[in-house]
BAVOTOR-945049 format. One record per residue: residue in one letter; x, y, z of N, C-alpha, C, O in turn. Coordinates in steps of 0.001 Angstrom, whole numbers, plus 500000, padded with zeros to 6 digits. Layout:
// BAVOTOR-945049
aXYZXYZXYZXYZ
...
//
This chain:
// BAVOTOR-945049
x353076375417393598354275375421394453355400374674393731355082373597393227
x356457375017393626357341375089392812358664373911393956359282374254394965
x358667372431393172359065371432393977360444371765394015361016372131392988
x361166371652395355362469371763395862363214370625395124362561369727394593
x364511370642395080365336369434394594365140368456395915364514367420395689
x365511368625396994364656367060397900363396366431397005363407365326396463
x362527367208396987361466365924396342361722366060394922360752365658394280
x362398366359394405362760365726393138363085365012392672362719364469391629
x364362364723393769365376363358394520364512362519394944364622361391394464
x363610362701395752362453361837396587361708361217395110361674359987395095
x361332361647394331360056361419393517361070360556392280360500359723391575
x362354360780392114363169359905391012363496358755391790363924357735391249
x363317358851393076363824357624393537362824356638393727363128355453393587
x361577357001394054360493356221393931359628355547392738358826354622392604
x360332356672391848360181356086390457361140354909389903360866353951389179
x362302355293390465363454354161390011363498352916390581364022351912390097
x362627353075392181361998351856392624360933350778392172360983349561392354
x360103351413391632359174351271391284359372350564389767358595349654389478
x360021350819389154360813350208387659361522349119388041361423348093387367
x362267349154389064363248347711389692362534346957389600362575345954388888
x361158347558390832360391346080391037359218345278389705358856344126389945
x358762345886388525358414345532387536359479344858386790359245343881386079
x360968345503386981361482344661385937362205342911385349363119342393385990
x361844342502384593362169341135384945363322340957385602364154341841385807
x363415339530386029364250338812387218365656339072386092365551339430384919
x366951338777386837367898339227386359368547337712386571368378337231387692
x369383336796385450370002335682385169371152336190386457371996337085386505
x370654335022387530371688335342388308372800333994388276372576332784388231
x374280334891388325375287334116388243375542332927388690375714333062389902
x375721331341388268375363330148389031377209329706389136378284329742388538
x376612329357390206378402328666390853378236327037390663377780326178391418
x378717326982389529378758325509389427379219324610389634378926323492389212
x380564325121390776381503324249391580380523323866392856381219323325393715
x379270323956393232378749323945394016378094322606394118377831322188395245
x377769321805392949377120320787392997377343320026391859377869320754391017
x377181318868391433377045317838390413375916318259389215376104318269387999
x374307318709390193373705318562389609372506320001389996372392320509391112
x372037320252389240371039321613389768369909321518388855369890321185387670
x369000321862389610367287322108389295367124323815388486367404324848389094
x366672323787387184366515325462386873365049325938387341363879325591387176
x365872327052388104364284327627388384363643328895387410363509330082387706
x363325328233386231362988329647385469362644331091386019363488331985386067
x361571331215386355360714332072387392361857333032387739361544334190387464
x362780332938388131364071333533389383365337333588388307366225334421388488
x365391332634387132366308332901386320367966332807387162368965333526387155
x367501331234387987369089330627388104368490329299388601367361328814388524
x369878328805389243370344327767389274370136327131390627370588327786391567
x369577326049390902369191325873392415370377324533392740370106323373392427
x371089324742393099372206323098393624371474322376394231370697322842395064
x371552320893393927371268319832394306371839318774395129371987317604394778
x372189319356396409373448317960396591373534316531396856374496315777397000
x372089316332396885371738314864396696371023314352396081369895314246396564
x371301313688394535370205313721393445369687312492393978370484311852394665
x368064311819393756367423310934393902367674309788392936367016309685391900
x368709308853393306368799308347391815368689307156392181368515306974393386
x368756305914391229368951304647391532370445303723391158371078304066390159
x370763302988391694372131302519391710371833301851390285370666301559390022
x372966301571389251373032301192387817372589299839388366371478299522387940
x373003299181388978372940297932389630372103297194389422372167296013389081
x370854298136389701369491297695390020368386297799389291367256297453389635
x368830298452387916368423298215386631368385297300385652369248297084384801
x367456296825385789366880295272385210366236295745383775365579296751383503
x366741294461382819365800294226381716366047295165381040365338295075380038
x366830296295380987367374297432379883368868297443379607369662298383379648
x369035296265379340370788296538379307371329296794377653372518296538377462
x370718297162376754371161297589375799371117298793375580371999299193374821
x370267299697376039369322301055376375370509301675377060370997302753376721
x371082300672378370371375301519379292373146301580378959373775302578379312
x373864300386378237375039300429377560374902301829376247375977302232375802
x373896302335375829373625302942374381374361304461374727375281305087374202
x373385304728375984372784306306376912374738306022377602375697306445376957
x374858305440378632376328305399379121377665305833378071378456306699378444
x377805305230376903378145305128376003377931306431375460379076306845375283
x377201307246375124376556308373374588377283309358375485378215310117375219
x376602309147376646377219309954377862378749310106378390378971311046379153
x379754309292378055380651309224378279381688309561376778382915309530376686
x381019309765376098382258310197374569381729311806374820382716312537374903
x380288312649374981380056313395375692381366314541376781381841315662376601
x381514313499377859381923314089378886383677314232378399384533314946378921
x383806313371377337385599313345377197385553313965376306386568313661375680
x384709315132375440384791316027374380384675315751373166385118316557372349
x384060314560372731383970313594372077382686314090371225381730314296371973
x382421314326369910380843313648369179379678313199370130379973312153370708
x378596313626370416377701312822371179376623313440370305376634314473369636
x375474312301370546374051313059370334373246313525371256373649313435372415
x371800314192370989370907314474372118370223313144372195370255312402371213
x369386312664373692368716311684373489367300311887374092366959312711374940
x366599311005373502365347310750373831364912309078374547365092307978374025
x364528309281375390364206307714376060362927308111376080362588309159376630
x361892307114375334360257306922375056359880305647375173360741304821374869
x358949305290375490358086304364375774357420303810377156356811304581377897
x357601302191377507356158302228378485356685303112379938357794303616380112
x355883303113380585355560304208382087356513303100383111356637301946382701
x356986303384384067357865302642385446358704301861384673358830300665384933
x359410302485383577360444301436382933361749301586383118362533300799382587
x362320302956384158363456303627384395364112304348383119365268304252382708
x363316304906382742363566306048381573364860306526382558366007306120382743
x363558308217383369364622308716383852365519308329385137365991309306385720
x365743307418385521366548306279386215367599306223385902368572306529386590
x367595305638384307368468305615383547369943306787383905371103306686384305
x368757308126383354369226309484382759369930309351384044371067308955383789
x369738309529385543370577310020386541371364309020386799372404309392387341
x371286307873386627372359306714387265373748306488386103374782305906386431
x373451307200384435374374307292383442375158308548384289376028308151385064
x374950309971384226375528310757385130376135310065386135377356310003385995
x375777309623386924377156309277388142377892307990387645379117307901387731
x377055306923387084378305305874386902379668306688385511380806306244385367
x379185307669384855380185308544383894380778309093384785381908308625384925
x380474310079385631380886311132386594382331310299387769383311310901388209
x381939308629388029382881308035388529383737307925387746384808308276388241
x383827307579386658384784307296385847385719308437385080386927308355385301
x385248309524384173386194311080384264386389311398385215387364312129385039
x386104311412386571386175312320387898387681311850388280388522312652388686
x388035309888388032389049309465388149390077309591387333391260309543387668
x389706309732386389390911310270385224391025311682385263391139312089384107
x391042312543386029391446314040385804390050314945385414389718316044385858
x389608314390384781388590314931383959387473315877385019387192315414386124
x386698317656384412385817318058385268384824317096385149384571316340384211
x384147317270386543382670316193386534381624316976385673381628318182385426
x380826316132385315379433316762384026378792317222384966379148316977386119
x377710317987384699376604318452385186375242318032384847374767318255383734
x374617317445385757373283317566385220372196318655385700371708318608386829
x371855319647384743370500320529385066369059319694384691368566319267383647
x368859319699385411366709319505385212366201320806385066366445321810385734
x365108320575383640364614322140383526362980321066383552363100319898383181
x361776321495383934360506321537384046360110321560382620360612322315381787
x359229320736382398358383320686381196357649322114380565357357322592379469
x357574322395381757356629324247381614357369325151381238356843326169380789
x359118325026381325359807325961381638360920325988379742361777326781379352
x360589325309379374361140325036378287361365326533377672362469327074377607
x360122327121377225361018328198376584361487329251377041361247330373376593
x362472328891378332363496329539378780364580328825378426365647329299378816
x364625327945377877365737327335377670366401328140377163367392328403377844
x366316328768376104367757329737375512368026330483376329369174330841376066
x367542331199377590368358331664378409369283330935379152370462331270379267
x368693329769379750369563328523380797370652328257379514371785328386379978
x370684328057378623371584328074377334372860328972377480374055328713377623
x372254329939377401373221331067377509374355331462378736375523331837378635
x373487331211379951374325330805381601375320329470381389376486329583381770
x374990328530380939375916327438380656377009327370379546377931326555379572
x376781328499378358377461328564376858378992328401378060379564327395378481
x379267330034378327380686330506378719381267329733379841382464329973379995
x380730328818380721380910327773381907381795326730381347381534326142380298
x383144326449382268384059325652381972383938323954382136384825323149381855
x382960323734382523381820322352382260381110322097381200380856322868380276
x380739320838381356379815320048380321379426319695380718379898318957381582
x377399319923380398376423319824381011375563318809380095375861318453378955
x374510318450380792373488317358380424372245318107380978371956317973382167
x371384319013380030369883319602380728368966318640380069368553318396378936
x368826318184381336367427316835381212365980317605381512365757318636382146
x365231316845380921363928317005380703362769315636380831362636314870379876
x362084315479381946361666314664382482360324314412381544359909315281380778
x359871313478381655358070313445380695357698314797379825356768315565380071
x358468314880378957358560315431377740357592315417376800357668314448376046
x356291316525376497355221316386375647354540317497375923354324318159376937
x354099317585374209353292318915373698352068318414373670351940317190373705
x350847319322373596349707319267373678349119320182373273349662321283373366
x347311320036372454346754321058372039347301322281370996347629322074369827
x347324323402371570347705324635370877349064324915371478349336326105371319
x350101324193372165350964324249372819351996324091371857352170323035371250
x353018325606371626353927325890370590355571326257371181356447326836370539
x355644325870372215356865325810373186357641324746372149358861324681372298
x357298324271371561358600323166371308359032323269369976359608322392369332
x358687324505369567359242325229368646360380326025369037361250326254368197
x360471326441370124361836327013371285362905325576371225364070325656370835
x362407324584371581363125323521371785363871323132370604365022322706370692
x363196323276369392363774322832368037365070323244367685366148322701367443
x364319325113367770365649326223367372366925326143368511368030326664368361
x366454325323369722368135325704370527368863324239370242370086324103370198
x367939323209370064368707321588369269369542321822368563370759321718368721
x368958322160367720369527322355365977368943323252365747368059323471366575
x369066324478364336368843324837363613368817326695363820368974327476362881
x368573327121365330368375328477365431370037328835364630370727328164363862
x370274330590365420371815330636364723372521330452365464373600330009365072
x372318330697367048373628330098367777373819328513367888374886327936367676
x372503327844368288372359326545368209372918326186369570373348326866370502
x372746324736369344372689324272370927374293324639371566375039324319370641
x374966325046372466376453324725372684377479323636372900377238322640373581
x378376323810372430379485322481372432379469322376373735380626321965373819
x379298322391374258379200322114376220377616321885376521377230322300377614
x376818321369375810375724321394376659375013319990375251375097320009374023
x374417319035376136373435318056375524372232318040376137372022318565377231
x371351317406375422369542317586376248369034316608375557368568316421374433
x369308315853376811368348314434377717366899314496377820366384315396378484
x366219313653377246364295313569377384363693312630377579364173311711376914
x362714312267378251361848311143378631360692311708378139360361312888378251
x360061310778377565358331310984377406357904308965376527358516308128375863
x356489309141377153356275307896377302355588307952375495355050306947375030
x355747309461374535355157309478373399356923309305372091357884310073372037
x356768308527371601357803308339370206358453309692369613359645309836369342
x357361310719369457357424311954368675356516313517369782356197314652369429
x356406312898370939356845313840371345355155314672371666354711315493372468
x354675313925370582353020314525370407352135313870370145352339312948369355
x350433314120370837349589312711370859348921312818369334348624313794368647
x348815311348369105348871310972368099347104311840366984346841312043365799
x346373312065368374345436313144367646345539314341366997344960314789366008
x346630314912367945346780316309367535347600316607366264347686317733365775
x348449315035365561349245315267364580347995314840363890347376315901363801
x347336314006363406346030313817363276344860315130362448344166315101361432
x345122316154363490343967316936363319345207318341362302344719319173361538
x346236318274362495347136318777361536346934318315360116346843319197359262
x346858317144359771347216316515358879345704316717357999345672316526356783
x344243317203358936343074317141358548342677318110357874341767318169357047
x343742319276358428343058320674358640343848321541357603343341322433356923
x345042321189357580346319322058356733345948322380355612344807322014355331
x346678323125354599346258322983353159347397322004352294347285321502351175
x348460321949353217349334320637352943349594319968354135350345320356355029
x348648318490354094349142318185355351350042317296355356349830316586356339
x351268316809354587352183316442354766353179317559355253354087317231356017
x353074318602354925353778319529355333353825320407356996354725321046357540
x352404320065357426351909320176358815352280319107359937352170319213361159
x352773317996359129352792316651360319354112316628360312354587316935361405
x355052316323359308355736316852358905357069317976360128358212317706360495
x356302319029360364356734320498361529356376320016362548356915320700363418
x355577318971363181355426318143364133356097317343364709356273317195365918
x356706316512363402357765315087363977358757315384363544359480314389363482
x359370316513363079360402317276363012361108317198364312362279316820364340
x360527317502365298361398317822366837361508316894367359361638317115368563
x361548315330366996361284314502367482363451313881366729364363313519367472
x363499313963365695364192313998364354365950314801364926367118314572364610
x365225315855365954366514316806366502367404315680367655368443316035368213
x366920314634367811367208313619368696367922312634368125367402311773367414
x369343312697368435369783311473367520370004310365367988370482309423367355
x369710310361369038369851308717369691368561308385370606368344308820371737
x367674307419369762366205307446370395366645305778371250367221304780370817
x366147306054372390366061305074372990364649304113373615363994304694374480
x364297303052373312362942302406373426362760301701374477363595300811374637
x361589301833375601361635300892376674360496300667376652359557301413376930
x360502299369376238358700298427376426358364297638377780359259297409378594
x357507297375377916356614296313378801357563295383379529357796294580378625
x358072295080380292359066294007381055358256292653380848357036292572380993
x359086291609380492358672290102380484357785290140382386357317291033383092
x357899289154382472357631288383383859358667288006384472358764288183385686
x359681287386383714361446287424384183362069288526384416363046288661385153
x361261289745383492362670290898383898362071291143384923362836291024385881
x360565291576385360360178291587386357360367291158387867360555291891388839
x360254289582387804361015289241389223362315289306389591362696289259390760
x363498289487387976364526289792388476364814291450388884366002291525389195
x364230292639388981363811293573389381363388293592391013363608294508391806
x362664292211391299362308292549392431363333291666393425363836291997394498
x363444290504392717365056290134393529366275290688393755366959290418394741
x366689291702392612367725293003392709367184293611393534368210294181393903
x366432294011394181365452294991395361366064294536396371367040294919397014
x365022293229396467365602292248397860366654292378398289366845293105399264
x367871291551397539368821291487397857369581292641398414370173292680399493
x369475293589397502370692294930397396369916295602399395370645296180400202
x368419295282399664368036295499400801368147294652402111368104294981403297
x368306293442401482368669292218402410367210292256403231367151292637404400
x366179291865402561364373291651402622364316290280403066364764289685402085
x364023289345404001364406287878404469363303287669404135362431287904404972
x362896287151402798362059286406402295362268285244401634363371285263401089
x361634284182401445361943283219400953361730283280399366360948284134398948
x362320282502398529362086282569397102360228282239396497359551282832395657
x359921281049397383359088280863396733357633282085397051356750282421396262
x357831282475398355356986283411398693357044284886397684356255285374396875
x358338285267398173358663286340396872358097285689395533357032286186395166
x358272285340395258357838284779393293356222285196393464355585286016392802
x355753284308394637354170284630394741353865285742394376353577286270393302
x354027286263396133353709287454395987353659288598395283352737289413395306
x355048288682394405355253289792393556354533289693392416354125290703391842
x354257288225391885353193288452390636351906288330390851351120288457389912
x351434288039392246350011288722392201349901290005392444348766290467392324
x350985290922392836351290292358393537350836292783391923349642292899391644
x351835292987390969351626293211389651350449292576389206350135293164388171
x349779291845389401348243291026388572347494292330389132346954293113388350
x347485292513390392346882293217390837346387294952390609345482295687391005
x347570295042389741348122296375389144348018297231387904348300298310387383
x347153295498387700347997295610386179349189296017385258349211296574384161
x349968295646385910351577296358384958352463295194385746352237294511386745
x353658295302384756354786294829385472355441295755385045355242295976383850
x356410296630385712357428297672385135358388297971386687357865297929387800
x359875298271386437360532298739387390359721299520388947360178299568390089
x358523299999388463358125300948389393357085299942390192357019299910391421
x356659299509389724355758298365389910356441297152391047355838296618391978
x357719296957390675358362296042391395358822297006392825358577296723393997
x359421297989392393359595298814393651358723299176394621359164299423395743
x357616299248394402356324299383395006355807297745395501354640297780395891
x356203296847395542356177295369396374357293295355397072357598294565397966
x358004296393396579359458295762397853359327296632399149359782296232400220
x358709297801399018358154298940399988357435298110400603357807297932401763
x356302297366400200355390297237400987355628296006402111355059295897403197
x357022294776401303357011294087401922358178294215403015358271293619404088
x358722294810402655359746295410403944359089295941404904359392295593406045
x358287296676404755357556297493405621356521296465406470356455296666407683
x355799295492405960355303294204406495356216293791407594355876293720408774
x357729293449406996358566292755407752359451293388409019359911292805410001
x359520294758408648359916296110409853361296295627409392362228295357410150
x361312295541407841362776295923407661363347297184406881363040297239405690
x364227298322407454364144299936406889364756300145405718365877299737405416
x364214300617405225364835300850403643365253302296403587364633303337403369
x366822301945403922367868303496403993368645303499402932369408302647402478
x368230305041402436368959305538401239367794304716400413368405304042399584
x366952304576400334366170303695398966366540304514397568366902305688397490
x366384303740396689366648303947395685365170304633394589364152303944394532
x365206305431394127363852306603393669363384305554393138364182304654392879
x361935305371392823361415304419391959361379304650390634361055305712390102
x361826303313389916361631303974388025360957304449387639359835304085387991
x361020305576386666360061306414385643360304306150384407359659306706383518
//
């Protein structure tokens, strides 16, 4: 039986349906007057607005004040069109790495926002999502902003070759990273990779200087490394007295001192996150509310 043009029409259209829905997601257009700051959702291939980032007041950042003058500083020749580098913030865990990263964004963002200047952007892209980056690249190239795509606990593993994507959009592919766009990283590793797996490179290669080498290479695309170690016992309680106060916690000094360093004995650690986690608990003891709290350091 010899098909009529209706189902011909019928049968191209179900076919042309049927191709839509296989075909990948389509980079949808992001309105970036919409927010300060946006989450990438690879998967969907856009831009999710954020209108209230979780951040902590500069204020209340203890015991990193050279780190956090370095990154500000960085961030702000950045936003005025200026030379900047990419950065990396590495080392110990609850030290306000990325703390840092969001509280440089707004204390910069106050300051160009008042001089005329557009506000920066910060995108967060997912550790998983990395080699989409040259697409999120590409949505931001032609955008009349300057962006900051941060990258939270930053690290390769195993047979994991994603950060070979990361290298080529830093430096070195042919378009290369864009004059409008820098990329911000936290990871608690120096280079990015555990120290076995450069290790078992170096064992296995037939040059293994040349294998370790393509390893700490991507580490190298970072020109402003920033280091955060272990907090004294001073930066510590002054961490948890910046808490107090900025919460107005009616504790006495000598009790606070106690308490907070057996809280940490207890913990083993002293680090930003560590202190934030005694001020929760003792407010909450005291039924005093902690509005708007401030995210705990990472």
């Amino acid at each position: 039986m010899t098909p009529t043009p209706d189902d011909l029409a019928h049968t191209l259209s179900r076919i042309a349906d049927a191709l839509e829905r296989i075909a990948p997601a389509r980079t949808a257009r992001a309105d970036f007057a919409a927010a300060d700051a946006f989450v990438w959702m690879a998967a969907e291939k856009r831009l999710e607005p954020v209108p209230r980032v979780n951040r902590v007041d500069m204020a209340l950042l203890r015991g990193i004040d050279r780190t956090r003058d370095s990154l500000v500083d960085n961030t702000l020749r950045f936003a005025r069109g200026l030379p900047a580098n990419n950065a990396l913030l590495w080392g110990a865990r609850g030290m306000g790495k990325s703390s840092l990263v969001k509280a440089s964004h707004a204390e910069v963002n106050g300051e160009v926002v008042a001089q005329g200047t557009p506000p920066l952007k910060l995108v967060e892209i997912h550790r998983e999502d990395i080699e989409t980056l040259p697409v999120l690249m590409g949505l931001m190239r032609p955008a009349p902003f300057r962006f900051i795509v941060f990258c939270d606990d930053l690290s390769f593993d195993g047979d994991d070759t994603s950060y070979k994507s990361l290298k080529a959009v830093l430096e070195g592919g042919i378009e290369g990273r864009p004059e409008n766009v820098i990329f911000y990283a936290t990871s608690n590793r120096r280079h990015l990779l555990p120290r076995d797996m450069m290790e078992n490179e170096r064992s296995t290669a037939i040059n293994p200087g040349e294998a370790v080498e393509e390893k700490v290479s991507l580490s190298d695309r970072f020109g402003l490394w920033l280091g955060f170690h272990k907090c004294s016992q001073d930066d510590y309680l002054a961490m948890v007295e910046g808490y107090v106060a900025h919460f107005n916690v009616p504790l006495d000094a000598a009790t606070l001192r106690r308490e907070a360093l057996e809280w940490a004995t207890t913990r083993g650690a002293r680090s930003g996150r560590t202190a934030w986690q005694y001020v929760q608990d003792v407010a909450g003891r005291l039924g005093v509310s902690l509005s708007e709290p401030p995210a705990a350091p990472r």
